[in-house]
PAZA-842549 format. One record per residue: x, y, z of N, C-alpha, C, O, CB in turn; residue in one letter; residue number from 0. Coordinates in Angstrom, 1 decimal, m for minus. Glycine has a CB too. Layout:
! PAZA-842549
+--------+--------+--------+--------+--------+--------+--------+--------+--------+--------+--------+--------+--------+--------+--------+------+-----+
:    n_x :    n_y :    n_z :   ca_x :   ca_y :   ca_z :    c_x :    c_y :    c_z :    o_x :    o_y :    o_z :   cb_x :   cb_y :   cb_z : code : pos :
+--------+--------+--------+--------+--------+--------+--------+--------+--------+--------+--------+--------+--------+--------+--------+------+-----+
:      X :      Y :      Z :      X :      Y :      Z :      X :      Y :      Z :      X :      Y :      Z :      X :      Y :      Z :    a : NUM :
...
+--------+--------+--------+--------+--------+--------+--------+--------+--------+--------+--------+--------+--------+--------+--------+------+-----+
END
This chain:
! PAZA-842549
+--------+--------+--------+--------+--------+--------+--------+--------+--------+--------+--------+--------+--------+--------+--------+------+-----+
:    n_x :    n_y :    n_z :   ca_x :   ca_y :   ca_z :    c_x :    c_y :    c_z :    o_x :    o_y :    o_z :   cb_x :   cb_y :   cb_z : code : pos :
+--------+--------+--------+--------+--------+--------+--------+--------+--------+--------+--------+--------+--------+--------+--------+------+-----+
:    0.8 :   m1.2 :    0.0 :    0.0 :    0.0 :    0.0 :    0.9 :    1.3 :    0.0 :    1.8 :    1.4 :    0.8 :   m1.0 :    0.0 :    1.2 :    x :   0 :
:    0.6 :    2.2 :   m0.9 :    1.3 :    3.2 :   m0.8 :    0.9 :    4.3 :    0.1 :   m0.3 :    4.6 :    0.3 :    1.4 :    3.5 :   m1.9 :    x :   1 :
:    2.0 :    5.1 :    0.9 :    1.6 :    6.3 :    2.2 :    1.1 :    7.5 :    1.5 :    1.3 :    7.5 :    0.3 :    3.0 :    7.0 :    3.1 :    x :   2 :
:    0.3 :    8.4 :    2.0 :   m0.3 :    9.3 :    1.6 :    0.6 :   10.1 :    0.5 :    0.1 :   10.6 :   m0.6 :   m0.6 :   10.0 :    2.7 :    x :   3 :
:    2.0 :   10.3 :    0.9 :    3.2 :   10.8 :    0.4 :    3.4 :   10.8 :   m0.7 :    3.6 :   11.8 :   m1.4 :    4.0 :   10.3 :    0.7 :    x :   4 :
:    3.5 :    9.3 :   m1.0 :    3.6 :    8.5 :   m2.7 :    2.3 :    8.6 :   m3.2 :    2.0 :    8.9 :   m4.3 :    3.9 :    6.7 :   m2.8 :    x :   5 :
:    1.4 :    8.3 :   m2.2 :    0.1 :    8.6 :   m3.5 :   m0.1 :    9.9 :   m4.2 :   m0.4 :   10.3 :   m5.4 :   m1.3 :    8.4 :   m3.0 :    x :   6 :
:    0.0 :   10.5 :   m3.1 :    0.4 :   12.7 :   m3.5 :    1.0 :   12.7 :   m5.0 :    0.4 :   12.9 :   m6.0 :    2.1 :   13.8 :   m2.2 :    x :   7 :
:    2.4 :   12.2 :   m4.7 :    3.5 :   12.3 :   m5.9 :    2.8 :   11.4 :   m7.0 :    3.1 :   11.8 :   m8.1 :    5.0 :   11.7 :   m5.4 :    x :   8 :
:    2.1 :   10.4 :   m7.0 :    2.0 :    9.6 :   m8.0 :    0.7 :   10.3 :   m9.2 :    0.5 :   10.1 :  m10.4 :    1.7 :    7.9 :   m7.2 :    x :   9 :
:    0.1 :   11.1 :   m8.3 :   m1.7 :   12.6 :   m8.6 :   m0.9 :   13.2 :   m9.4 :   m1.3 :   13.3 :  m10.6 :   m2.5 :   14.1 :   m7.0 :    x :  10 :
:    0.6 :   13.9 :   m9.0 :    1.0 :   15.2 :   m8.8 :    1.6 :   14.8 :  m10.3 :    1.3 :   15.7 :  m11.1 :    1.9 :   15.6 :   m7.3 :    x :  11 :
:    2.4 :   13.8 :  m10.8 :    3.6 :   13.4 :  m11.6 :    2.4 :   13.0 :  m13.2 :    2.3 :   13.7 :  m14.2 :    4.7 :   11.8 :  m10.8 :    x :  12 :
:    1.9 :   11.8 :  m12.9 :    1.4 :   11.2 :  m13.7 :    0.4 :   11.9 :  m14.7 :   m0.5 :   12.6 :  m14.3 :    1.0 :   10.5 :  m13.0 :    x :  13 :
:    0.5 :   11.8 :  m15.6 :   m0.3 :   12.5 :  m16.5 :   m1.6 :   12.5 :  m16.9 :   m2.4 :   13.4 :  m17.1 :    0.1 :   12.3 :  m17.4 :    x :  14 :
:   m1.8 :   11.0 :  m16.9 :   m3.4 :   10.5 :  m16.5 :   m4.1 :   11.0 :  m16.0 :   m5.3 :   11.1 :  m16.5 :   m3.8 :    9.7 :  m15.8 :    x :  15 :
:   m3.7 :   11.8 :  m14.5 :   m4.5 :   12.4 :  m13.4 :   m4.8 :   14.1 :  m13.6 :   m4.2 :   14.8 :  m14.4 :   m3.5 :   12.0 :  m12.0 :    x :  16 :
:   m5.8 :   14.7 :  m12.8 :   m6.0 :   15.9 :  m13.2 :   m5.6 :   16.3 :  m11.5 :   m6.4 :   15.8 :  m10.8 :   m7.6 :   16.3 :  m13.9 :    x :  17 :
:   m4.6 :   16.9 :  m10.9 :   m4.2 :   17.2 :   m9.8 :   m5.6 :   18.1 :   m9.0 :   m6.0 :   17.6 :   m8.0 :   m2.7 :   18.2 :  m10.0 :    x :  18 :
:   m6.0 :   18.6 :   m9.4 :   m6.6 :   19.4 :   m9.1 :   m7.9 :   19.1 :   m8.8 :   m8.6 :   19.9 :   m8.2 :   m6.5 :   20.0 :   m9.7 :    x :  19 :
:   m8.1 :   17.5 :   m9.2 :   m9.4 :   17.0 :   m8.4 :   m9.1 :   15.9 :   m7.0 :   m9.9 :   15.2 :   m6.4 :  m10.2 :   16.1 :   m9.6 :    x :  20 :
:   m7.6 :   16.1 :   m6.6 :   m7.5 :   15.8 :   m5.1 :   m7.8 :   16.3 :   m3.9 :   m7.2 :   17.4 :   m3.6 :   m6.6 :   15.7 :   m4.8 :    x :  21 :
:   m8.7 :   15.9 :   m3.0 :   m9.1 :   16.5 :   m1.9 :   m8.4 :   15.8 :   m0.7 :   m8.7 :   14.6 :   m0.5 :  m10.5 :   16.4 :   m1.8 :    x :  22 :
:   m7.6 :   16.5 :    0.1 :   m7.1 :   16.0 :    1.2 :   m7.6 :   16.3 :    2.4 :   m7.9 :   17.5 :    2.6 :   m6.0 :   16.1 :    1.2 :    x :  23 :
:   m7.9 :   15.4 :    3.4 :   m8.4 :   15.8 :    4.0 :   m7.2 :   16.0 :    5.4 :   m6.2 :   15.5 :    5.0 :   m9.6 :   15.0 :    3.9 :    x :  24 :
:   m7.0 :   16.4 :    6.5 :   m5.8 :   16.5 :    7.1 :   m6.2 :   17.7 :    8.2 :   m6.8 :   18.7 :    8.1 :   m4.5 :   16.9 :    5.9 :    x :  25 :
:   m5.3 :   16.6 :   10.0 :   m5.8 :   17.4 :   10.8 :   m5.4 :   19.1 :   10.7 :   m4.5 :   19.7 :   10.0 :   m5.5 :   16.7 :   11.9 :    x :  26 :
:   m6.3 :   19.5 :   11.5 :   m6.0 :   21.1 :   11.6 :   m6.4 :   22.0 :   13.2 :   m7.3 :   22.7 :   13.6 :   m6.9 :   21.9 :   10.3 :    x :  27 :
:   m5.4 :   21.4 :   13.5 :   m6.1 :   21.8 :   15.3 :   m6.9 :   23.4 :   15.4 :   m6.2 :   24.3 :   15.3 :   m4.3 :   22.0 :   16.7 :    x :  28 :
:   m8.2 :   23.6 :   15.6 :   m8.6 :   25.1 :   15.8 :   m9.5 :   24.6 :   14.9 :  m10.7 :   24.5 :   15.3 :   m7.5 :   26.6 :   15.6 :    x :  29 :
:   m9.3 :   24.0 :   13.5 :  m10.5 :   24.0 :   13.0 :  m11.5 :   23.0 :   13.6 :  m11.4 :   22.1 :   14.4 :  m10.3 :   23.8 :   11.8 :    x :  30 :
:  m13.0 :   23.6 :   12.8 :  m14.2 :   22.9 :   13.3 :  m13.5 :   21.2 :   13.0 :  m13.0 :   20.8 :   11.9 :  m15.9 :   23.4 :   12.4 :    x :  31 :
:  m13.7 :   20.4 :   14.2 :  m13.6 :   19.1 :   14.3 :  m12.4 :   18.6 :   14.1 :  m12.1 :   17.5 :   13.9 :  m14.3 :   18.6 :   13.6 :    x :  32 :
:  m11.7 :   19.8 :   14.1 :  m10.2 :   19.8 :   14.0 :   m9.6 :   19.0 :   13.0 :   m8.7 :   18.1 :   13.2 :   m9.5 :   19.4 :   15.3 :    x :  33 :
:  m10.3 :   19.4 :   11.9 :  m10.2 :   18.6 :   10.3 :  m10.6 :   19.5 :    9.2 :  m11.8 :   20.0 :    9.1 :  m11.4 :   17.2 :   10.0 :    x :  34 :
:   m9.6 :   19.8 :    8.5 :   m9.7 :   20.5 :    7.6 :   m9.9 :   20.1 :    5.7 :   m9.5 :   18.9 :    5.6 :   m8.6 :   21.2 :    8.1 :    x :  35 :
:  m10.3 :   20.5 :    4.3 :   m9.6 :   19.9 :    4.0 :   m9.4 :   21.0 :    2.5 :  m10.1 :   22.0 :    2.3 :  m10.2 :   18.4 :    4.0 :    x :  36 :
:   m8.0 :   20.4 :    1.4 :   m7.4 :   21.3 :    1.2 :   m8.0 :   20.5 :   m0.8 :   m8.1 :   19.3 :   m1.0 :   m5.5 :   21.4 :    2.2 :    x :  37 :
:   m8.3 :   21.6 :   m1.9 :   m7.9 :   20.4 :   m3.3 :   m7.1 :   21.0 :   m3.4 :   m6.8 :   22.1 :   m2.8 :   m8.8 :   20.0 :   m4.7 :    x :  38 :
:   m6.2 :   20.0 :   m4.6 :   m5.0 :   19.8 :   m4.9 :   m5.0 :   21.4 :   m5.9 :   m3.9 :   22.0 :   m6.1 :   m4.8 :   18.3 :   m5.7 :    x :  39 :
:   m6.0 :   21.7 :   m6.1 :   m5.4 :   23.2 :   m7.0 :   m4.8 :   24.2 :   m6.2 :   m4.0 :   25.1 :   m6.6 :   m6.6 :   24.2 :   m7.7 :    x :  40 :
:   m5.2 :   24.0 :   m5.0 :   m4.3 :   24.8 :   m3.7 :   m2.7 :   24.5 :   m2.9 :   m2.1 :   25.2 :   m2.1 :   m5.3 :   24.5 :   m2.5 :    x :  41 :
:   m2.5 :   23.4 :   m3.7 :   m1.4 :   22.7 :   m3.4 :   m0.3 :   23.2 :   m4.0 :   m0.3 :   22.8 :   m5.2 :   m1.5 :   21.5 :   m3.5 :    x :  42 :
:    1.1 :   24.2 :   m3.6 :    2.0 :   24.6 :   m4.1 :    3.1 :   23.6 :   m4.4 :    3.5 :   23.7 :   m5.5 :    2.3 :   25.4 :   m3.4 :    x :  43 :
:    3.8 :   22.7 :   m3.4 :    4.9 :   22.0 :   m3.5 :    4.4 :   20.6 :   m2.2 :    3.8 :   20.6 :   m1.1 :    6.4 :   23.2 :   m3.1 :    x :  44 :
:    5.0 :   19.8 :   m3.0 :    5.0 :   18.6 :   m2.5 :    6.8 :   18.3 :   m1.9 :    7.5 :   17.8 :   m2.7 :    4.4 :   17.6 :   m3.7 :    x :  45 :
:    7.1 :   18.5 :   m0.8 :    8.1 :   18.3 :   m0.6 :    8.4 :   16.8 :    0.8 :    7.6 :   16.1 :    1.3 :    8.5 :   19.7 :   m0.6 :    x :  46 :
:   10.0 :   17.0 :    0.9 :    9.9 :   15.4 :    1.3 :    8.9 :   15.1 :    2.7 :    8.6 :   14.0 :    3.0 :   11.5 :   14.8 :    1.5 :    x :  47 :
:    8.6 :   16.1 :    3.4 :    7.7 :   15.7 :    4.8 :    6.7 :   17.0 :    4.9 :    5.9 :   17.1 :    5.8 :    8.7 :   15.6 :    6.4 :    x :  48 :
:    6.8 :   17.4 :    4.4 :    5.1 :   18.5 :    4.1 :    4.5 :   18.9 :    2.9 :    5.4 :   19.1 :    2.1 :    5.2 :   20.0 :    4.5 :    x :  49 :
:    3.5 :   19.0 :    2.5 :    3.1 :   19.8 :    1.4 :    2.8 :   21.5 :    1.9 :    2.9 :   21.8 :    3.1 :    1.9 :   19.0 :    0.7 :    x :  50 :
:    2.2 :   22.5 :    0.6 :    2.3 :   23.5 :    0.9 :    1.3 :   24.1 :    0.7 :    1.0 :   23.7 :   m0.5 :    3.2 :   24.0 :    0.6 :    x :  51 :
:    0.4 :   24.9 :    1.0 :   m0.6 :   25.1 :    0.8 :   m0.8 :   27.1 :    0.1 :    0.1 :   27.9 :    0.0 :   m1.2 :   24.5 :    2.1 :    x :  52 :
:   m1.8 :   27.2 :   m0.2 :   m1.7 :   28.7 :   m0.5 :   m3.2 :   29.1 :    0.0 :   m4.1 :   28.9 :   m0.7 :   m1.5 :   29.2 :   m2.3 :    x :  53 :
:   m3.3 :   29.6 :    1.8 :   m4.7 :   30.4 :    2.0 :   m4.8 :   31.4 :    2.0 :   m3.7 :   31.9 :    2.3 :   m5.3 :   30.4 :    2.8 :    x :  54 :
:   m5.8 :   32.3 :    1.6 :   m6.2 :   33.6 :    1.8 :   m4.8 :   34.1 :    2.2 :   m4.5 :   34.2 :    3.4 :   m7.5 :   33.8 :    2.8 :    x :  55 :
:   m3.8 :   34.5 :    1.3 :   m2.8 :   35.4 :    0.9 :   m2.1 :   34.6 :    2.1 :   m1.6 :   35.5 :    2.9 :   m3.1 :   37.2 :    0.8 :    x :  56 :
:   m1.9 :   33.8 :    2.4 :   m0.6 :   33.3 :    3.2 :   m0.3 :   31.6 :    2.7 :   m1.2 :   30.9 :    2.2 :   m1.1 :   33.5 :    5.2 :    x :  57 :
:    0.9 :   31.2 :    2.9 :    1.1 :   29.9 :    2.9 :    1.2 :   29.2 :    4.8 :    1.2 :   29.7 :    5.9 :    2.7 :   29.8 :    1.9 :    x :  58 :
:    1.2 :   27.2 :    4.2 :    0.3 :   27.0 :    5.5 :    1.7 :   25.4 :    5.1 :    2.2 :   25.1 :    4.0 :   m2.3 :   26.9 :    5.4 :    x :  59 :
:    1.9 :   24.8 :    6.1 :    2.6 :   23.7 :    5.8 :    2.5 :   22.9 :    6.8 :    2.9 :   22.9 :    8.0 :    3.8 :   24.0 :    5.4 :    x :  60 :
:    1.7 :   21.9 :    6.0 :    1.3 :   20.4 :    6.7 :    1.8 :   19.2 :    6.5 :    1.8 :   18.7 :    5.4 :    0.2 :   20.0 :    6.6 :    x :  61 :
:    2.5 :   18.6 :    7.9 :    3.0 :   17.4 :    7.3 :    2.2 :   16.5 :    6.8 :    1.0 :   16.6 :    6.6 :    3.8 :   16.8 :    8.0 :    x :  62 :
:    3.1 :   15.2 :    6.6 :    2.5 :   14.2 :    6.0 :    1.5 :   13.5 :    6.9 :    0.5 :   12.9 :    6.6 :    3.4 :   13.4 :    5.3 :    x :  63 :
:    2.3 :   13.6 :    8.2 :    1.5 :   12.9 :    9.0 :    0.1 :   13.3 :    9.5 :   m0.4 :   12.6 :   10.3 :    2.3 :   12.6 :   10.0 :    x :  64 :
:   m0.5 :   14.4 :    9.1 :   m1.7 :   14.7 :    9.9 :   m2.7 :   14.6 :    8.7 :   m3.8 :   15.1 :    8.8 :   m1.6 :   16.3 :   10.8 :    x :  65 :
:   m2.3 :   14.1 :    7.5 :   m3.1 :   13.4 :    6.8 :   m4.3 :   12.6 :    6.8 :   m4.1 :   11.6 :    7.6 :   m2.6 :   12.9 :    6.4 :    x :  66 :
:   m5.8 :   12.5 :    6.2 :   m6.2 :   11.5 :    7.1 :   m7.4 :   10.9 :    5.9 :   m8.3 :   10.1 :    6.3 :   m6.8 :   12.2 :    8.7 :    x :  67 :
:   m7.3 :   11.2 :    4.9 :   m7.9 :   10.9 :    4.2 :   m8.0 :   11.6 :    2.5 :   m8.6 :   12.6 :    2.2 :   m8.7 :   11.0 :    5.0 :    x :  68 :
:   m7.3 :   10.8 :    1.7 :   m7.4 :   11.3 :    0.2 :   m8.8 :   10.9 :   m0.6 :   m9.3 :    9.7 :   m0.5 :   m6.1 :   10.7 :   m0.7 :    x :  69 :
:   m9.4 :   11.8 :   m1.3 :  m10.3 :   11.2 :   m2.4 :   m9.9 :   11.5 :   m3.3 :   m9.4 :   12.6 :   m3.0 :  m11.4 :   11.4 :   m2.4 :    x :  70 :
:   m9.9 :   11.3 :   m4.6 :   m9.9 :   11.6 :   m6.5 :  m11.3 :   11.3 :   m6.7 :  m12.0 :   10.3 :   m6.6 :   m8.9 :   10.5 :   m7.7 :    x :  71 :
:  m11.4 :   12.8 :   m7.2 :  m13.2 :   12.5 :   m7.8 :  m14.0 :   12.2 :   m7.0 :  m15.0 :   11.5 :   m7.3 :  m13.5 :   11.4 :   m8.8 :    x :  72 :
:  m13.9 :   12.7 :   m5.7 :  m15.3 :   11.9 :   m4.8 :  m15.1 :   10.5 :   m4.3 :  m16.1 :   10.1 :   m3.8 :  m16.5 :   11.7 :   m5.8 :    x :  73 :
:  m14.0 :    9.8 :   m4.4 :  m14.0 :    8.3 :   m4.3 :  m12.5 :    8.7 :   m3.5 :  m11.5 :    9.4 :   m3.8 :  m14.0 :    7.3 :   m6.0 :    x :  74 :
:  m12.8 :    7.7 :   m2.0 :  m11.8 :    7.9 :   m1.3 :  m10.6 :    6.7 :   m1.6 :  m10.9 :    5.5 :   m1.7 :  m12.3 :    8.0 :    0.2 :    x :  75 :
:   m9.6 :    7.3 :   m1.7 :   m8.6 :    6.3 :   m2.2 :   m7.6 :    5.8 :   m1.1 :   m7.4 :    4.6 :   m1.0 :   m7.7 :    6.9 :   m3.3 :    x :  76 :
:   m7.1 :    6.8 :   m0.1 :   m6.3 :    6.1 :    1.2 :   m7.2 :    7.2 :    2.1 :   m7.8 :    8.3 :    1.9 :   m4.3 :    6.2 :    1.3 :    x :  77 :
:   m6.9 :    6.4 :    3.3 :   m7.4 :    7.0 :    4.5 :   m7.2 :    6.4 :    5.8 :   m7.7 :    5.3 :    5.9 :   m8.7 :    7.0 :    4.4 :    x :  78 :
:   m6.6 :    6.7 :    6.6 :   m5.9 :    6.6 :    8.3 :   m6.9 :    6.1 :    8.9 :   m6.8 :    5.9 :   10.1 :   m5.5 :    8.2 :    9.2 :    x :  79 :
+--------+--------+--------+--------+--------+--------+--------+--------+--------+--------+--------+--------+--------+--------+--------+------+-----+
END
């Protein structure tokens, strides 16, 4: 099974895929239910233990670990 990590990179690389229809879902302490979640059109850089995000005029950087759930298209593909 691949980690959230590899599956990111595999959305992010592959050509097949449209990045931009990934939804991650990933904790966010303060938010409601302390779960937030981010699509991939918001996603700046995938790097080796966080990705990067772009909110309302600031960047936001979450590791890999507070990940907790990917979907493509509505269809959940990994999840914690």
């Amino acid at each position: 099974m691949l980690t959230s990590h590899e599956l990111l990179l595999k959305f992010w690389h592959d050509p097949r895929y449209v990045f931009s229809e990934i939804q991650v879902e990933y904790v966010d302490r303060g938010a409601p239910g302390d779960r937030s979640t981010v699509s991939g059109r918001d996603i700046r850089i995938l790097d080796a233990y966080y990705f990067e995000i772009a909110m309302d005029q600031r960047v936001k950087y979450i590791p890999y670990h507070r990940i907790r759930k990917l979907r493509y298209e509505g269809i959940t593909l990994w999840e914690r």
